[in-house]
N, C-alpha and C positions, 0 to 999 in steps of 0.2 A: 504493500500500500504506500502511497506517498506522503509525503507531511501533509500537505492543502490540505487533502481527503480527513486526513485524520483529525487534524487540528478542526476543521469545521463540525467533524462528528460529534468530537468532543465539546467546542461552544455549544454548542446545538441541546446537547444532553445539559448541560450545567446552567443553561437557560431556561430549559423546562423543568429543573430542580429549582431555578427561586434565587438563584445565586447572581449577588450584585454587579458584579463585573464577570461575567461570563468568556469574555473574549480573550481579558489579560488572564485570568487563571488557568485555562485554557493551554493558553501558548507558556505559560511556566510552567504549568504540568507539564508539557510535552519537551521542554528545554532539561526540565530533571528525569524526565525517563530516557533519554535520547544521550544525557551530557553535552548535548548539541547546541551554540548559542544563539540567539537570536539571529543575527544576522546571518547564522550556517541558513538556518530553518528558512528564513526570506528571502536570502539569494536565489536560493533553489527550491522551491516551490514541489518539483518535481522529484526532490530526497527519496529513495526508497528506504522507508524507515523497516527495521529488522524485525520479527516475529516475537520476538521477545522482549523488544523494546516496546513495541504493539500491546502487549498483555499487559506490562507494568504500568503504561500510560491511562489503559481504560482501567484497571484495577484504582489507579489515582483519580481517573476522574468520577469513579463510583462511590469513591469516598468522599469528595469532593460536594458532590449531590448529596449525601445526609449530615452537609453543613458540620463536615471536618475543617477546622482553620486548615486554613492553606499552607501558612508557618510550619504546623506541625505534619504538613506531606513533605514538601520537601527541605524539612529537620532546620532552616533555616529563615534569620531574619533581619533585615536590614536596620540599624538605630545610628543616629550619629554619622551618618554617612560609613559604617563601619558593617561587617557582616558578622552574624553572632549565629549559633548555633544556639536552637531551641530543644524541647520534647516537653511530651506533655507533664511534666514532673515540674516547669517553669509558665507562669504569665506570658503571654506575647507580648514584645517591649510594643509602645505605642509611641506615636509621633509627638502627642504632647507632652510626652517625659522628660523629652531632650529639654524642656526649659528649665529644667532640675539642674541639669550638666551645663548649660547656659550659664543662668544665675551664679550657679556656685565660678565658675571659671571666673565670671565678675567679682564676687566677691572678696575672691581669694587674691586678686589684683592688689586693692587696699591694703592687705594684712601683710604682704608675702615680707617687708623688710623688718616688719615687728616681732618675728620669729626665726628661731635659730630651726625650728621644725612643727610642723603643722599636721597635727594627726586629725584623718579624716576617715569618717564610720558611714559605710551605707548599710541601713538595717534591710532586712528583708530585701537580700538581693536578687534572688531568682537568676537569672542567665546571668548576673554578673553586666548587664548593659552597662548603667548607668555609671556604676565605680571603674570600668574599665573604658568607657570611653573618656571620663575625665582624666585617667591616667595618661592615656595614648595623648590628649590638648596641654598638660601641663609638662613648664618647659624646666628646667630642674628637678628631676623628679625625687633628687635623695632629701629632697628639701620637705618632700611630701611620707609620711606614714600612711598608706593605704589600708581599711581593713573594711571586710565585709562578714553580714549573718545571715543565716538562715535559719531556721526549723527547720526544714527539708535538706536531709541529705543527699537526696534525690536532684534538686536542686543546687544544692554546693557542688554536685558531682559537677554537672552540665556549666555552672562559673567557674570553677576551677579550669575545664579545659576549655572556655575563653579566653581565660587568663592564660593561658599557655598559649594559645594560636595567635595572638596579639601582645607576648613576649613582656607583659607588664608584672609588676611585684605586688602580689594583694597577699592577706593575709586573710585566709577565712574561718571562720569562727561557727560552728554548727550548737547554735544557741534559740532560746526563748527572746527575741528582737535585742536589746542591748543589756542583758542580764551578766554576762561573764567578762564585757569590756571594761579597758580599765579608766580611770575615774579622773581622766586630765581628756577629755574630747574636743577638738577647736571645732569642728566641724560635724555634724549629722545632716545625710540625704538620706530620703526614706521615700517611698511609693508607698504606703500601706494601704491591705485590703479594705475598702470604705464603700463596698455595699451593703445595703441592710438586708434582714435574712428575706422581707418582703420584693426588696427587687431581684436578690437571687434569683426568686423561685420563677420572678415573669422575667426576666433577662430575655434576651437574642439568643436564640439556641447555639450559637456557633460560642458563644461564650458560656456556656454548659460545661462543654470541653476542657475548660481551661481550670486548674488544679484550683479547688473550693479555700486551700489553704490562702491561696494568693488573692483571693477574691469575698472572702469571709465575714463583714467587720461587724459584724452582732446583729442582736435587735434595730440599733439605729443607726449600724455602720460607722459608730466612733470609736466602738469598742477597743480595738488594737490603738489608734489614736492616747487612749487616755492610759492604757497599758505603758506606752512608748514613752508619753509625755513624764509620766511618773517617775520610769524607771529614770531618765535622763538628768534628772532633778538633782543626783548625785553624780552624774557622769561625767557633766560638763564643765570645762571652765566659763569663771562666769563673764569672759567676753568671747565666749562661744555663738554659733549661731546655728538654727537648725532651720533647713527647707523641707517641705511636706510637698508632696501634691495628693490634693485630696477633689471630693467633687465640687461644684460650683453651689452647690446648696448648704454646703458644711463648713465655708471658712467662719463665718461667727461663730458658730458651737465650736468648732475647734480652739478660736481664740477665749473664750472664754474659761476652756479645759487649761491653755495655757496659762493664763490668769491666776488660775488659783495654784498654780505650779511656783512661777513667778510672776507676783503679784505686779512689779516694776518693769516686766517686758515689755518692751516694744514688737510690734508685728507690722506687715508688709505681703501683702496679696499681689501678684504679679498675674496677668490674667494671660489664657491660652490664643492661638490665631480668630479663635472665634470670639474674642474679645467675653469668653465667660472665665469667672476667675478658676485659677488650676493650683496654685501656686501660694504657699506661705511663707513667709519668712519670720522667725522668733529671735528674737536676739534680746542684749540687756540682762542677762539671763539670773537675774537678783531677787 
C-alpha cells in the first residue's frame, strides 16, 4: 500500500472516532510506525509502506479512536521546545506550563549575584519537563542545585531518563511532595494536581488516561495545594519564592491558603496566552 492511501485511511477513521485534529494525528501516527519523517512521507506520496509497518500504524490509529492521548502512542512529547519522553505513569506536559520555566528563568535573573548557590525544588515532577528544561536555559549551571519529587516511582523512572537524554544534573527525591527536602529552599516550581474529584469524574475522556495521581486534588482541588503550602513553611528560606500553576478559578483560594502560611506574603498571578490567570507567585515568605 502507499503512504497517501494509508494516511487518508487513517484520517478518515480518527475523524469518525471524534478526534480533534484528525489529519495531524494521522500523519504522526504514520511518521512513528514508518520512523519515516514528514517530508520522507510528502515527497513521495507514492512510498510503499511495508506490511508490518501497515499493522502497527492501524493498531495506532485504533487506539487512537478510543481517545488514547497521542503522547502516550508515540511515548513522546514536545515542552520547551525540547523533546521528553512520556508513558502513562506521567501527566502530558502542556503548553501552559512553560510559563512556570519562563517566570522562574526571570526570576532567577535578579537573584543570581546574591548567591554563592541557588537551590531549586520542582515538586511533583512527572516527566521531569519543567526542572529539566530550566536546566538545559540556565547559563552556569554549578551555580544552580537542581532537585526534583515525586510519589510515583513510576514517574521518577520516566524523569530520571530525561534527565539522562538531555545530559543535565537533577537530583530526584521519591517522596510525599517536599517532605524529605532539606530546609534552606531558594526556589519551588510545582504543577500540582488541582482538579476537584467533581470535575474528574466529567473531564474529557482523553484525560481519563492520564495517571489520577497527577491529576487528583481533593474534594475542591486544593487539597495537594494546602498539603505543599504547609509543608514549605519550614522549607524555605525566607527570601524564597515559590511559582504554582494552578486553574484560573483557584488563584484567591490559593492565596488565601498562603496567607495563613505566611501571613506577610506577597503574591503575583501571571496569566496564560489566553489571558486567564495560570500562574502564582508567593514570595516574602515571613
Amino acid at each position: 500500500m502507499k503512504a497517501a492511501s494509508i494516511l487518508q485511511t487513517g484520517i478518515e477513521k480518527l475523524a469518525q472516532a471524534g478526534i480533534e485534529n484528525p489529519r495531524l494525528d494521522a500523519r504522526l501516527l504514520l511518521e512513528h510506525a514508518t520512523k519515516l519523517s514528514q517530508a520522507e512521507i510528502l515527497r513521495d506520496q507514492d512510498l510503499a509502506i511495508s506490511e508490518a509497518n501497515i499493522k502497527t500504524f492501524f493498531n495506532l490509529i485504533k487506539k487512537r479512536s478510543q481517545h488514547i492521548p497521542l503522547a502516550y502512542l508515540t511515548k513522546h512529547k514536545e515542552f520547551f521546545g525540547y523533546d521528553f519522553m512520556v508513558s502513562k505513569s506521567v501527566l502530558i506536559p502542556r503548553p501552559e506550563t512553560e510559563i512556570l520555566v519562563e517566570w522562574t528563568r526571570e526570576l532567577l535573573q535578579n537573584i543570581n549575584g546574591k548567591k554563592d548557590k541557588i537551590k531549586i525544588a520542582d515538586i511533583g515532577t512527572g516527566s521531569g519537563a519543567i526542572i529539566i528544561s530550566l536546566a538545559l536555559t540556565l547559563n552556569n549551571n554549578d551555580k544552580y542545585e537542581l532537585i526534583a519529587t515525586d510519589l510515583s516511582k513510576k514517574a521518577l523512572f520516566i524523569a530520571e531518563k530525561n534527565a539522562a537524554k538531555h545530559n543535565v544534573k537533577i537530583k530526584f527525591y521519591n517522596c510525599d511532595l517536599a517532605k524529605i527536602l532539606p530546609n534552606d529552599l531558594d526556589m519551588v516550581i510545582s504543577n500540582p494536581p488541582y482538579l476537584s474529584e467533581a470535575e474528574l469524574e466529567n473531564c474529557q475522556l482523553e484525560i481519563k488516561f492520564e495517571p489520577e495521581l497527577a491529576l487528583n486534588g481533593g474534594i475542591d482541588g486544593l487539597s495537594v495545594y494546602r498539603n505543599l503550602l504547609y509543608q514549605l513553611k519550614v522549607k524555605m528560606n525566607r527570601d524564597g519564592q515559590i511559582l504554582l500553576e494552578c486553574a484560573p478559578s483557584q488563584t484567591k483560594e490559593i492565596i488565601k491558603i498562603a496567607k495563613k502560611v505566611w501571613p506577610l506574603c506577597g503574591t503575583e498571578i501571571r496569566p496564560d496566552l489566553a489571558g486567564l490567570d495560570r500562574c502564582l507567585r508567593i514570595s516574602n515568605l515571613c
